[in-house]
C-alpha positions as CSV (number, residue, x, y, z in Angstrom):
1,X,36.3,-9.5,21.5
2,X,39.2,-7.4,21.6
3,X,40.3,-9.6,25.3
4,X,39.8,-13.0,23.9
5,X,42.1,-11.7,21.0
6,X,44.6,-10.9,23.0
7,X,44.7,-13.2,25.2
8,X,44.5,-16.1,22.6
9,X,47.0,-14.2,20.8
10,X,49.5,-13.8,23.8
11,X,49.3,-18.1,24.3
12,X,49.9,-18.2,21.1
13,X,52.3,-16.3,19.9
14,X,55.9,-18.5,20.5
15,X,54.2,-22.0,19.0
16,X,54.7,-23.2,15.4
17,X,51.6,-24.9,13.4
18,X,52.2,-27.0,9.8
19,X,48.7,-26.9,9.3
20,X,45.1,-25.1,9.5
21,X,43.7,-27.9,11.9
22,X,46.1,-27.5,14.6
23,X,46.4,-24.3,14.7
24,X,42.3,-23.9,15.1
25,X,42.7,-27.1,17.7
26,X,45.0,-24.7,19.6
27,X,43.0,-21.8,19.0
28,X,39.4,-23.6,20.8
29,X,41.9,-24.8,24.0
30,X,42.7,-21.3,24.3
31,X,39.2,-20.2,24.2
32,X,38.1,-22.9,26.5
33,X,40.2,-21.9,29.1
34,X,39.2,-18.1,29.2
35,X,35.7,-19.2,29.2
36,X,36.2,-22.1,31.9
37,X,38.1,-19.3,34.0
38,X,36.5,-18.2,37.6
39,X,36.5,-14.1,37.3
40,X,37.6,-12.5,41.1
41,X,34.8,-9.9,41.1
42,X,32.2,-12.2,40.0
43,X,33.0,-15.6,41.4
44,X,31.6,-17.5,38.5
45,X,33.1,-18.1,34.9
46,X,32.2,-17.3,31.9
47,X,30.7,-20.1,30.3
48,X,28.2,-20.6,33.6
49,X,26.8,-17.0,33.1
50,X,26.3,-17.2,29.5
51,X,24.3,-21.2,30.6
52,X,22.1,-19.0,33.6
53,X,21.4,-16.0,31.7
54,X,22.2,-15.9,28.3
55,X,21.0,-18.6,26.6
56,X,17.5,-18.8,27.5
57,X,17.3,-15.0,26.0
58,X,18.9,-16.2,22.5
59,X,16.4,-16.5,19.6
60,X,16.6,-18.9,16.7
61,X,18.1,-17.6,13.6
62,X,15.8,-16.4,11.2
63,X,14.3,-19.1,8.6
64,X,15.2,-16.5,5.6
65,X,18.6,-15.7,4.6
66,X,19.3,-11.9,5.0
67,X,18.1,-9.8,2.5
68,X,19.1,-6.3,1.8
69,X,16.0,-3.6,1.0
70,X,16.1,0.1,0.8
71,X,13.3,2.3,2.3
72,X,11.7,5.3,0.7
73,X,8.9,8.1,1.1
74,X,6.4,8.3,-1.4
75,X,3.7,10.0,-2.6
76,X,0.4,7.9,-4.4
77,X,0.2,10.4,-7.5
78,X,-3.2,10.6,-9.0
79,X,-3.2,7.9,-11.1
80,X,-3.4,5.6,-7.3
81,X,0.8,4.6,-8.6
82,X,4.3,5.6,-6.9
83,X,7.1,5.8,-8.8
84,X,10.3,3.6,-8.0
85,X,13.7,4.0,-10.4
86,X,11.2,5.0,-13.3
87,X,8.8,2.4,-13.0
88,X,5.1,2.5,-11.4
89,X,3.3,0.6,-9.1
90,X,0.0,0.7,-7.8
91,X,-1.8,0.7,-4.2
92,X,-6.0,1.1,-3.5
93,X,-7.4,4.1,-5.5
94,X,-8.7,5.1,-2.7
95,X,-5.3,6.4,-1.3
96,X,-4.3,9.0,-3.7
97,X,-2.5,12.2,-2.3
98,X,-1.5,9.9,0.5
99,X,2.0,9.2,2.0
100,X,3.1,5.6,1.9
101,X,6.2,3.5,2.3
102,X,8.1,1.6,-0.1
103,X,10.4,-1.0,0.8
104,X,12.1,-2.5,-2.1
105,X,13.9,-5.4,-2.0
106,X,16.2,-7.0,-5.6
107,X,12.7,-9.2,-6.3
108,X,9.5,-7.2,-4.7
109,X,8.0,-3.9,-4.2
110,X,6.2,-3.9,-0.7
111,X,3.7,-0.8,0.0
112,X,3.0,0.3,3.6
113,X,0.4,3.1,4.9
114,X,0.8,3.8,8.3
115,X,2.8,0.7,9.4
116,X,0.6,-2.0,7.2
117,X,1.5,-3.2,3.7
118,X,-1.2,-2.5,1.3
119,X,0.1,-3.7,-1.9
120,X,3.1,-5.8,-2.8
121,X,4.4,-6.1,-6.6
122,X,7.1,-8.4,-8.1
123,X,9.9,-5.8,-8.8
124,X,10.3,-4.4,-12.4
125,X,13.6,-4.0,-14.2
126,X,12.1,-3.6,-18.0
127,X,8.9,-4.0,-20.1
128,X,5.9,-1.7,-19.1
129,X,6.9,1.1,-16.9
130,X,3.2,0.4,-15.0
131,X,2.5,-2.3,-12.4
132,X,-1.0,-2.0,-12.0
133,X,-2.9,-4.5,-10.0
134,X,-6.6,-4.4,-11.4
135,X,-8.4,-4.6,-7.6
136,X,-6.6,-1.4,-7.0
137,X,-8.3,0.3,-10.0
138,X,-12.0,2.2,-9.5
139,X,-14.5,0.1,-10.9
140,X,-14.8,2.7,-13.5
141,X,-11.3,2.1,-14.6
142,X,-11.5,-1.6,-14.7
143,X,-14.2,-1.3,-17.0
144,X,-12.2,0.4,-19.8
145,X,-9.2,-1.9,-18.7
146,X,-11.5,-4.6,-19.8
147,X,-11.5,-3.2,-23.5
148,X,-8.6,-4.9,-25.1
149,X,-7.4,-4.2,-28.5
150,X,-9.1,-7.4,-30.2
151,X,-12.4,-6.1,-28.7
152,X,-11.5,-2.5,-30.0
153,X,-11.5,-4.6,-33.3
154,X,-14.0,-5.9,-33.1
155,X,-16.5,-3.2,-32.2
156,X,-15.0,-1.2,-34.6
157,X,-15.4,-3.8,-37.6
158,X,-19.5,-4.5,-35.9
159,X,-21.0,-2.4,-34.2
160,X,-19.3,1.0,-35.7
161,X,-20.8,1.1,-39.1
162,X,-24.0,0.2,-38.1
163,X,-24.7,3.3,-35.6
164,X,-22.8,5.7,-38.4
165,X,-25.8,4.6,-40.6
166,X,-28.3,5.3,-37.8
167,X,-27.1,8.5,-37.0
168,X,-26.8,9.7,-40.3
169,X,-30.4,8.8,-41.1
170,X,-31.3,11.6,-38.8
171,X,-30.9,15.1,-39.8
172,X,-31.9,16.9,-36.4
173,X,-29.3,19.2,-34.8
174,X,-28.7,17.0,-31.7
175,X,-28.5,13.9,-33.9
176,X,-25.7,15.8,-35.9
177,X,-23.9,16.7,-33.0
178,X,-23.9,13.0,-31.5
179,X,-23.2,11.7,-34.6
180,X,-19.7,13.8,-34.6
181,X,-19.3,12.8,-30.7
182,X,-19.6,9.4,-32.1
183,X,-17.6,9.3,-35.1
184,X,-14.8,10.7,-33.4
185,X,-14.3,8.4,-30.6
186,X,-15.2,5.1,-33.2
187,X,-12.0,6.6,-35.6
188,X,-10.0,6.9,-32.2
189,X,-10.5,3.3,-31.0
190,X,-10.3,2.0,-34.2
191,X,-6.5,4.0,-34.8
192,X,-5.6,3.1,-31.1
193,X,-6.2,-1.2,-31.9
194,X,-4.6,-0.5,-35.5
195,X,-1.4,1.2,-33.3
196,X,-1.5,-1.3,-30.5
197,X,-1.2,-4.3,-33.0
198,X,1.6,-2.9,-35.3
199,X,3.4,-1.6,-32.2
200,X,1.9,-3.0,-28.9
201,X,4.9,-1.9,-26.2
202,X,4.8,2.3,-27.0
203,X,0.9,2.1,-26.2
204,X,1.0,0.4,-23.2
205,X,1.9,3.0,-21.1
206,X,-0.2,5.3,-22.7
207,X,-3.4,3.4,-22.2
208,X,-2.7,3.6,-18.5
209,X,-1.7,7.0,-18.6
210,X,-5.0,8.0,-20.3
211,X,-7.2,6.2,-18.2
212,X,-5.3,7.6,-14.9
């Protein structure tokens, strides 16, 4: 690079150009003729060794424009998510306590463990701080993911007072202690749908936290 520039610098130096076109035209014969010129120790030019032996070896350029990514170590935390500028994202459950590698890119989250990707996620910049893809999830979990607040609602305003009633008809010792069991987790669904509809974005996180 740095002989071409001198050398097409040194033809070049003494002429005058009024205009971009010429001096590029001026520019390409001075090119040409380093390229066209017979080297002593070699005995061919330039241009003939990059047609023998360069150009077959040249790849296509890529189909993608270049995209910048950064690479980080990570740890899967116990709730199977890794944590990227303050937001989550999940891999297989099954995973947890592992090392992986995130590659993050200004539209995706890619996951790898041991050199193949397990998870990919369309990058977050607000909203929920979780990205949670439910075939990542034990099936455990993804049966209480199923339970969403119009169902809480539901159960609450059906099936709730109707067990109370049973419960209390019984005045054993086990009953009574079931019956408290019971009441308790009907009054916490019922305040967690009455807290997700006034204010659904606060509880969000929590839900996943909770079920992690």
């Amino acid at each position: 690079m740095r002989f071409a520039q001198s050398c097409i610098l040194g033809r070049l130096r003494n002429q005058t150009f009024f205009s971009l076109a010429e001096a590029n035209a001026a520019i390409r014969q001075a090119l040409d003729r380093i390229n066209d010129h017979v080297m002593r120790r070699l005995g061919v030019s330039r241009r003939q060794l990059f047609e023998s032996v360069e150009r077959a070896a040249l790849a296509s350029l890529p189909s993608e424009d270049y995209e910048f990514a950064e690479w980080r170590l990570a740890c899967v935390s116990t709730d199977y998510h890794v944590e990227f500028k303050t937001f989550f994202y999940s891999v297989p459950h099954n995973l947890i306590r592992q090392q992986v590698d995130l590659r993050a890119t200004a539209r995706t989250i890619e996951i790898f463990h041991r050199g193949k990707r397990i998870a990919v996620h369309q990058r977050r910049y607000g909203g929920p701080r979780h990205g949670t893809d439910p075939d990542h999830m034990p099936s455990s979990h993804r049966r209480y993911a199923e339970w969403t607040p119009d169902r809480f609602r539901r159960w609450a305003a059906s099936v709730g007072p109707e067990r109370r009633k049973a419960w209390l008809s019984q005045s054993s010792p086990a009953a009574h202690i079931l019956n408290k069991a019971f009441e308790h987790a009907w009054v916490f669904c019922a305040c967690f749908a009455m807290s997700h509809a006034i204010a659904p974005k606060p509880c969000q996180p929590a839900l996943s936290r909770s079920v992690g």
